[in-house]
C-alpha positions as CSV (number, residue, x, y, z in Angstrom):
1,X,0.0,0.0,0.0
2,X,0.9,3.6,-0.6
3,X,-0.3,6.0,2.4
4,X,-1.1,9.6,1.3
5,X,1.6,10.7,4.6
6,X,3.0,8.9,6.8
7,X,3.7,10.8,10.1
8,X,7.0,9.9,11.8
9,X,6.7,10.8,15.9
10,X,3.1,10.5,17.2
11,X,4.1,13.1,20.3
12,X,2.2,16.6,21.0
13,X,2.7,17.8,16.6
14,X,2.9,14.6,15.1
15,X,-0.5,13.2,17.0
16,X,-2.4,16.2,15.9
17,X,-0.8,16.4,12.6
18,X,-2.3,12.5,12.3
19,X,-5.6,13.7,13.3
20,X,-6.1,16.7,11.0
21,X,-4.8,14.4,7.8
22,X,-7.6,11.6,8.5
23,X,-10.0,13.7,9.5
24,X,-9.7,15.0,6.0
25,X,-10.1,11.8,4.3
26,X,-6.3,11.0,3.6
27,X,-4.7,7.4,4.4
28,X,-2.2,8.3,7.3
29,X,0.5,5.5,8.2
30,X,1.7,7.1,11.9
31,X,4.9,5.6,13.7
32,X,5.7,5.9,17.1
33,X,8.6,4.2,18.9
34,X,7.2,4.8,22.2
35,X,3.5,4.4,23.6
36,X,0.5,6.4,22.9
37,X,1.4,8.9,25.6
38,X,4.7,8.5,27.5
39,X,7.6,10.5,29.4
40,X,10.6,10.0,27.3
41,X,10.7,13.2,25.5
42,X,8.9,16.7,26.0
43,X,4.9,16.1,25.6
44,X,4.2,15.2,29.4
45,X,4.4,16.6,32.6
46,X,0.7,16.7,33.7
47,X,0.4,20.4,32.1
48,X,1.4,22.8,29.4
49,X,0.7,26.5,29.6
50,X,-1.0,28.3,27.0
51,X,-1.0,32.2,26.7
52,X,-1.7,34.4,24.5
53,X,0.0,37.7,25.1
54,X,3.1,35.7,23.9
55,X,6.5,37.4,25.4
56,X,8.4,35.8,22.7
57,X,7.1,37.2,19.8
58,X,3.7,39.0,18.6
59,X,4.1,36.9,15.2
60,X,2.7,34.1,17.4
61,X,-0.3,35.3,17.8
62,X,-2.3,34.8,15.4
63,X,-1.2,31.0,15.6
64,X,-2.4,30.9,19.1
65,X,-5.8,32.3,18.4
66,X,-6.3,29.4,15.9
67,X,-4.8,27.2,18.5
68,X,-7.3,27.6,21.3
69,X,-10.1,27.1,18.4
70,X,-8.5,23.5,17.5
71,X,-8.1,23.1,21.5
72,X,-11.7,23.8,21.7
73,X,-12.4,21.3,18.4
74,X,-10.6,18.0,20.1
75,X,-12.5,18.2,23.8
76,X,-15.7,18.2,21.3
77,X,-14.6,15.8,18.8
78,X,-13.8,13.4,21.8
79,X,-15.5,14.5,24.9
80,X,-12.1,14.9,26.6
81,X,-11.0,17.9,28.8
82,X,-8.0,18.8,27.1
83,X,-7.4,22.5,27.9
84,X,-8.6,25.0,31.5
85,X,-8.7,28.2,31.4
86,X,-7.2,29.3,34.9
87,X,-6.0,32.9,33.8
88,X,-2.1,34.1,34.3
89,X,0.6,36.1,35.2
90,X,3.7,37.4,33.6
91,X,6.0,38.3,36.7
92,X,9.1,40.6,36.4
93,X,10.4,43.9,36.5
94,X,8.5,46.3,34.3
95,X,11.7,45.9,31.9
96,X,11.9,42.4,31.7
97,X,11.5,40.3,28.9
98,X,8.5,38.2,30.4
99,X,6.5,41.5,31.2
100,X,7.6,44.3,28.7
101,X,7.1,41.5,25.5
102,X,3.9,39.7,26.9
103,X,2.9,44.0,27.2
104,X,4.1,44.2,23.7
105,X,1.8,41.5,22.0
106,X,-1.0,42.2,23.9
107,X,-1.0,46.1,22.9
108,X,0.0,44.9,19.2
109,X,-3.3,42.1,19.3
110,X,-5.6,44.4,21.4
111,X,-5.7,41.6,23.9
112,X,-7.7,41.9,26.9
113,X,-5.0,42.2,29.9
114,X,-4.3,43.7,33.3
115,X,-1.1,45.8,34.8
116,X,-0.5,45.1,38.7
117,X,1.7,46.8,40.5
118,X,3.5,45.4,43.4
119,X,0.1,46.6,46.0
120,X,-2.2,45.2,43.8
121,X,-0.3,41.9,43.5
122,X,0.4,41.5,47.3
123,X,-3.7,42.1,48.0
124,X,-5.0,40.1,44.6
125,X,-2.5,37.1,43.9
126,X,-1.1,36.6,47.9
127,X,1.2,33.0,47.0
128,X,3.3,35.4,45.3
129,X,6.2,37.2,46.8
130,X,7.7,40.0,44.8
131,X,9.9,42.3,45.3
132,X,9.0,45.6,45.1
133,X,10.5,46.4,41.4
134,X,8.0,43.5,39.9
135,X,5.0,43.8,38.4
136,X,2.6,41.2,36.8
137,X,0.6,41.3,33.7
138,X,-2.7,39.4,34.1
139,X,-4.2,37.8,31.0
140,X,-7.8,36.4,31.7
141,X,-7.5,33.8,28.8
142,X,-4.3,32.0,29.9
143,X,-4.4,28.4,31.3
144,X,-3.0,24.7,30.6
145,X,-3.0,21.9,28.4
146,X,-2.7,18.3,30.0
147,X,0.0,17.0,27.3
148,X,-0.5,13.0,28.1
149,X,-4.3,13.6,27.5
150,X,-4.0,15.8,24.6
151,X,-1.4,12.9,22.6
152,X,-3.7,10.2,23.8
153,X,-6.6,12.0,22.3
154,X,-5.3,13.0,19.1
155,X,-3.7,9.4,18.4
156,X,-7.6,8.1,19.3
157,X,-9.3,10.7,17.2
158,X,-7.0,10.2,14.4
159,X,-7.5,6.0,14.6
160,X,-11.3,6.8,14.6
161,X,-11.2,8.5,11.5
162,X,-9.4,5.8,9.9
163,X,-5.5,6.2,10.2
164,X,-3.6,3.9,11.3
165,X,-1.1,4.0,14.4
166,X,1.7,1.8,14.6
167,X,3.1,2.5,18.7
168,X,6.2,0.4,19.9
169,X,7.9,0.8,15.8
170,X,11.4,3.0,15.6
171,X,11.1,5.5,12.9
172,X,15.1,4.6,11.6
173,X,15.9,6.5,7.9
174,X,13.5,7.3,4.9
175,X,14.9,8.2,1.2
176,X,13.0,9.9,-1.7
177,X,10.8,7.8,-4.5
178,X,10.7,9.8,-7.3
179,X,8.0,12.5,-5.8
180,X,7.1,10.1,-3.0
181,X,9.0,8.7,0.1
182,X,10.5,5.2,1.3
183,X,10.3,4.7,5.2
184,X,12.5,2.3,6.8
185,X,11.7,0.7,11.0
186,X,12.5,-1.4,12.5
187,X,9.5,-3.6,11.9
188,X,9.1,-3.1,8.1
189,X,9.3,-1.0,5.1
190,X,6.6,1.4,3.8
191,X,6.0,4.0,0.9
192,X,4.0,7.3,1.3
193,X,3.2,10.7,-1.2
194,X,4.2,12.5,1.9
195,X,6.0,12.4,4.7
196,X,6.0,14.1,8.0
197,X,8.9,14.3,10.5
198,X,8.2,15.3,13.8
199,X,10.2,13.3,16.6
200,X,10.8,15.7,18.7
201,X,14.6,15.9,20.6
202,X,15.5,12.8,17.9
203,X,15.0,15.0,15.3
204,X,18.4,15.9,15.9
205,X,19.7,12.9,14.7
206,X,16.9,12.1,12.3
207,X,18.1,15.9,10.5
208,X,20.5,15.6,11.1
209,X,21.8,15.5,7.5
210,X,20.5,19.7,7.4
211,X,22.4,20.7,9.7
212,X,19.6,22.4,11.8
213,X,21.4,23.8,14.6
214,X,19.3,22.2,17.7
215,X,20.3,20.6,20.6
216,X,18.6,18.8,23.7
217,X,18.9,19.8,26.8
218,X,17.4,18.0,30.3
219,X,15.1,19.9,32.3
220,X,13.7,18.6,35.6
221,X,10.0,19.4,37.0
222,X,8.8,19.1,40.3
223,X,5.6,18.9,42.6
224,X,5.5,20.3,45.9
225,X,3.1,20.5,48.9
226,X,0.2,23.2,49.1
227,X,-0.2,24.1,52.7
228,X,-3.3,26.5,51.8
229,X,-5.6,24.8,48.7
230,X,-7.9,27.9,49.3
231,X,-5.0,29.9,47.7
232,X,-3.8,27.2,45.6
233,X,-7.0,25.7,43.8
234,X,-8.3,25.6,40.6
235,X,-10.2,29.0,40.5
236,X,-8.2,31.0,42.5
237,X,-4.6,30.4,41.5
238,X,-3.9,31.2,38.0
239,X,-0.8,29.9,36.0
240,X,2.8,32.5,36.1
241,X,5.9,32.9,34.5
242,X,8.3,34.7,36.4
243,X,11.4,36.4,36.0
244,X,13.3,37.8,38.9
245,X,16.5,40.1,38.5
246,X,18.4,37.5,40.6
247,X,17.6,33.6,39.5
248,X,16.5,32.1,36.5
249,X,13.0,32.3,34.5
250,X,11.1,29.9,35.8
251,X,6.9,29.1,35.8
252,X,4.3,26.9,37.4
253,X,0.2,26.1,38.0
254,X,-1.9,25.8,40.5
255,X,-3.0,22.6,42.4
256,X,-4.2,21.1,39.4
257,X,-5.3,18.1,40.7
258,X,-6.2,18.3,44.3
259,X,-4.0,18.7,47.2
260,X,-2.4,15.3,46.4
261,X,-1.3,16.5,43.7
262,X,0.5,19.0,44.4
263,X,1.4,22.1,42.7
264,X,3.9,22.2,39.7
265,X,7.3,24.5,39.5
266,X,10.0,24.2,37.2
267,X,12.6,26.5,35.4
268,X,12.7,27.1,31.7
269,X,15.7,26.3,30.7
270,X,18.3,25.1,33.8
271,X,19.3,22.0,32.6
272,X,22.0,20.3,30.9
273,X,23.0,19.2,26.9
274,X,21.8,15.6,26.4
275,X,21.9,12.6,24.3
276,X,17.7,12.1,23.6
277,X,18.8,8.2,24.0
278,X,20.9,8.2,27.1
279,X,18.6,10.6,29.4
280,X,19.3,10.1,33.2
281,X,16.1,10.5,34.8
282,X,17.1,10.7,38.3
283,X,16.3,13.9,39.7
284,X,19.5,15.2,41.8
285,X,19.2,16.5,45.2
286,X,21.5,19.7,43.7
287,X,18.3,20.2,41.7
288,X,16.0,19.9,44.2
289,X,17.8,23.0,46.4
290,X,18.5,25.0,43.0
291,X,14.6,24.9,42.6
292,X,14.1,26.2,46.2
293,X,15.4,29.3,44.8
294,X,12.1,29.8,43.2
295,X,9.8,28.2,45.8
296,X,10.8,30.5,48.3
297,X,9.2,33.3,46.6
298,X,6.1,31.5,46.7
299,X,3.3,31.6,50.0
300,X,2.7,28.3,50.9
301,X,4.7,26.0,49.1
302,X,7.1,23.9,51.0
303,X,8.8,20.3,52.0
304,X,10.2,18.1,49.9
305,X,9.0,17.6,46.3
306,X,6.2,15.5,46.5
307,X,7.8,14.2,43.0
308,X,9.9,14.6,40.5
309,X,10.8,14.1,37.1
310,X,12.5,15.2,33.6
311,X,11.8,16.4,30.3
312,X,13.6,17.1,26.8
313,X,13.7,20.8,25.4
314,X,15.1,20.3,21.8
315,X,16.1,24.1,20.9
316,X,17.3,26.4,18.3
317,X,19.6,29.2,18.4
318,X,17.0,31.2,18.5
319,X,14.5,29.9,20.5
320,X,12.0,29.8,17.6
321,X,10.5,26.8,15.6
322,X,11.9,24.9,12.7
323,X,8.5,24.3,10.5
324,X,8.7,24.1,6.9
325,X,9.3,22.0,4.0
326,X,12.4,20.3,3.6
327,X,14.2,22.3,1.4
328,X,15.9,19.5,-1.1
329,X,12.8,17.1,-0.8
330,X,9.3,19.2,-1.2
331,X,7.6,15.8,-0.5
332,X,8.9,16.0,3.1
333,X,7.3,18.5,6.0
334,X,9.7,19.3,9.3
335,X,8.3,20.1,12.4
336,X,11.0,20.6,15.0
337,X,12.9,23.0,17.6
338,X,10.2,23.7,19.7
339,X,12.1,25.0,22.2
340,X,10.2,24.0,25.5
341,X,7.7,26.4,24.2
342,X,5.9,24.7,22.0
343,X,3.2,22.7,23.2
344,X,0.4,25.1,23.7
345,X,0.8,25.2,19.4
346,X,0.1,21.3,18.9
347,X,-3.3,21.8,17.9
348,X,-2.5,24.1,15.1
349,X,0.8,22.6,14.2
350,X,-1.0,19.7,13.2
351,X,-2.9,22.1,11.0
352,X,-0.2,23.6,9.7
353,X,1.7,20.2,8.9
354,X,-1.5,18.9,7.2
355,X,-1.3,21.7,4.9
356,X,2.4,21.5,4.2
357,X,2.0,17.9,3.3
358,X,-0.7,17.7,0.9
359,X,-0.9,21.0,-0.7
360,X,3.3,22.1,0.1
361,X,1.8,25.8,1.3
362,X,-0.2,26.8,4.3
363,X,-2.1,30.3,4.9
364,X,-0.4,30.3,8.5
365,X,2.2,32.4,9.0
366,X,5.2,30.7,9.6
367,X,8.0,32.4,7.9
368,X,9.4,33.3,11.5
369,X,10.4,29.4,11.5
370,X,12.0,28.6,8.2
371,X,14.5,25.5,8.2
372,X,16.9,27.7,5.9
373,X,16.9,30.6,8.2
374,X,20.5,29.5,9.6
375,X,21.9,28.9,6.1
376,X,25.0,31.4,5.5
């Protein structure tokens, strides 16, 4: 059989790029070396946040507006609660990247948002500590995505609509068939009109062959103790990014599940270089103090993590995505580099692939993340 695409990497992108191609009537052929939803790369973690007065750049908006839409489409499509709104706050000095950029997208999109001053903070948002140069930016339609739900649920959707998902098969090499593609795994051959690569921190090796400058780096996530839910619930605590003058950026969520399960803090991007293969997962106890940098500015949060664990960031120079066609082989569609800030976008990535693979063009705009960009 020849599939119209075959999608190699069933994580956050390739799941929904699975979905959006069946859904449209095309044979998909998707390939996943690990299970449906699992912890080996960067699509887990019990939550994702999603924002959209994005600090990083305003060209994401209109890529975020289309994602909550597609958010929206899945929990229908499969009765699944996928994304909570919980509302947020960008934390920093009014000169920081985190709150002057976030400022600068949501003047640029006419996006409904707060300023609260150091006062206002300490009477509205009391689990935060801030010094008294900081200032938040509250955005009402900020929140989370659960990332294990949101894979699980795109790989079901897309079976349901007839694709087929091959879990436990390594993705290992593909070459070109005349305007087609040959995919080699470890279980068997297969040919495909399309292909789609999207594996995530192996897309490093898998491109390698570009010359993509990406690399993986190991961040570790932890779960700690609310002493005060009232503060900490769903309802009442909304997700943050913060970024003091003195430590690293670092973000987290509210008691998300219940006081057993404990709130989530991590860093953004504290971590070390790593082979995607050869991961140790064993949470340090020199991470565990470095993260009490962070917890200390935070009311109510204490004791020893109630757990740990890691996760891959594969990213780019920088910091932005790598999603385009490859640029020798039209028949071929990257989606990589996502830079630990990239789940929030799975839903419209897999929009975006789907267009890249069966018409080679998409109306999104995604010229900000163009594999040549770091040609000489």
């Amino acid at each position: 059989m020849v599939y119209d695409v075959i999608v190699a990497g069933l994580g956050g992108m390739g799941s929904a790029t699975a979905w959006q191609l069946a859904k449209k009537g095309h044979s998909v052929l998707g390939i996943e070396r690990f299970s449906p939803s699992h912890d080996q790369g960067s699509s887990h973690g019990d939550s994702r946040i999603i924002r959209l007065a994005y600090f990083e750049d305003p060209a994401y908006v209109p890529l975020l507006k289309r994602a909550y839409e597609l958010w929206s489409e899945a929990e229908i499509a499969s009765g699944k609660d996928l994304f909570t709104e919980t509302g947020g706050l960008m934390i920093g000095p009014s000169d920081s990247k985190t709150v002057a950029g976030a400022l600068h997208s949501a003047k640029e999109w006419d996006l409904g948002h707060q300023m609260l001053g150091y006062e206002e903070m300490r009477e509205r948002f009391p689990q935060f500590i801030l010094k008294e140069d900081e200032i938040a930016l509250f955005e009402e339609r900020a929140g989370f995505v659960r990332p294990e739900r949101s894979c699980a649920t795109h790989n079901q959707l897309a079976e349901q609509s007839g694709g087929k998902m091959r879990f436990g098969e390594q993705f290992l090499s593909w070459h070109p068939d005349g305007n087609g593609v040959q995919v080699v795994t470890d279980k068997g051959n297969y040919r495909a009109n399309r292909l789609v690569i999207s594996g995530g921190s192996w897309n490093t090796k898998l491109l390698a062959d570009l010359k993509i400058p990406m690399d993986v780096k190991r961040l570790t996530l932890f779960w700690f103790n609310v002493e005060n839910m009232d503060q900490w619930q769903l309802g009442r605590m909304p997700i943050y990014i913060w970024e003091p003058s003195d430590i690293e950026q670092f973000y987290g969520f509210p008691a998300i599940d219940g006081p057993k399960g404990g709130a989530k803090v991590a860093y953004f991007r504290v971590g070390p270089e790593c082979d995607p293969d050869q991961v140790d997962r064993t949470v340090l106890p020199e991470e565990i103090e470095l993260i009490r940098q962070a917890t200390v500015r935070l009311n109510k949060l204490s004791g020893v993590p109630l757990r740990t664990a890691t996760c891959l960031y594969t990213n780019t120079p920088d910091e932005h995505f790598v999603i385009g066609l490859h640029p020798e082989y039209p028949q071929v569609s990257l989606a990589a580099g996502f830079s630990g800030h990239g789940f929030k976008f799975a839903s419209v990535i897999g929009e975006v692939m789907s267009d890249l693979a069966i018409q080679q063009s998409t109306e999104h705009p995604i010229s900000l993340f163009s594999p040549t960009r770091f040609r000489n």
